[in-house]
C-alpha positions as CSV (number, residue, x, y, z in Angstrom):
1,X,80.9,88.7,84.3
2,X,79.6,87.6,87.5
3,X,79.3,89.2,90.3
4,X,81.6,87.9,93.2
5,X,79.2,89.6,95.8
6,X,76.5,88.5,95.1
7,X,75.8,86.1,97.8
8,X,76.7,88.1,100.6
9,X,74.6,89.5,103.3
10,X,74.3,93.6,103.3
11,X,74.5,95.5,106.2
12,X,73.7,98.2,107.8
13,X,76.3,99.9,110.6
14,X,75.3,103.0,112.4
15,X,78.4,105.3,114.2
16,X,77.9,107.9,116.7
17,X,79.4,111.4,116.1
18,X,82.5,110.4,118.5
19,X,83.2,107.1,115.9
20,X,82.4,109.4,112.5
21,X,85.0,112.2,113.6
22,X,87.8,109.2,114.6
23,X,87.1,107.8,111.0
24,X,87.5,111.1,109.4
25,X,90.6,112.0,111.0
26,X,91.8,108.5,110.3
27,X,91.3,108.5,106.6
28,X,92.5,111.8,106.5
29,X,95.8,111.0,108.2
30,X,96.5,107.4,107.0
31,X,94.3,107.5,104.0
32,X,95.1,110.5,101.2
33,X,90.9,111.1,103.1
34,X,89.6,107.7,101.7
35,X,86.8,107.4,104.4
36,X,86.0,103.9,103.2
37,X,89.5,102.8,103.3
38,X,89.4,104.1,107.1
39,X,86.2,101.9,107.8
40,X,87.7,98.9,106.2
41,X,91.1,99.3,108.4
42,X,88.8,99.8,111.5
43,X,86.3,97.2,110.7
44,X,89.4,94.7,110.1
45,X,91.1,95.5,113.3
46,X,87.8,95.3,115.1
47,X,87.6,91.5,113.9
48,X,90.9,90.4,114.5
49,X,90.8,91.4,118.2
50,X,87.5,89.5,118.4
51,X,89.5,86.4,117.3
52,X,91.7,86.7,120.3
């Protein structure tokens, strides 16, 4: 199978300890604590208020 990622760019994203503890309480609350489901919420958000 191949691998659908494969082309795209990696990278690297650094949070401060304010931004870590928001994410953990966010995946804890809205996430059954999925801390990557948290980032990918944020991350999504983050982009959409950048197309405005």
């Amino acid at each position: 199978m191949e691998d659908i990622f494969a082309d795209m760019a990696e990278v690297t994203v650094e949070f401060d300890e304010e931004t870590i503890e928001a994410i953990e309480e966010k995946a804890f609350r809205d996430h059954r604590d999925n801390r990557e489901a948290a980032i990918r919420e944020c991350l999504d958000q983050w982009l959409k208020e950048r197309e405005e």
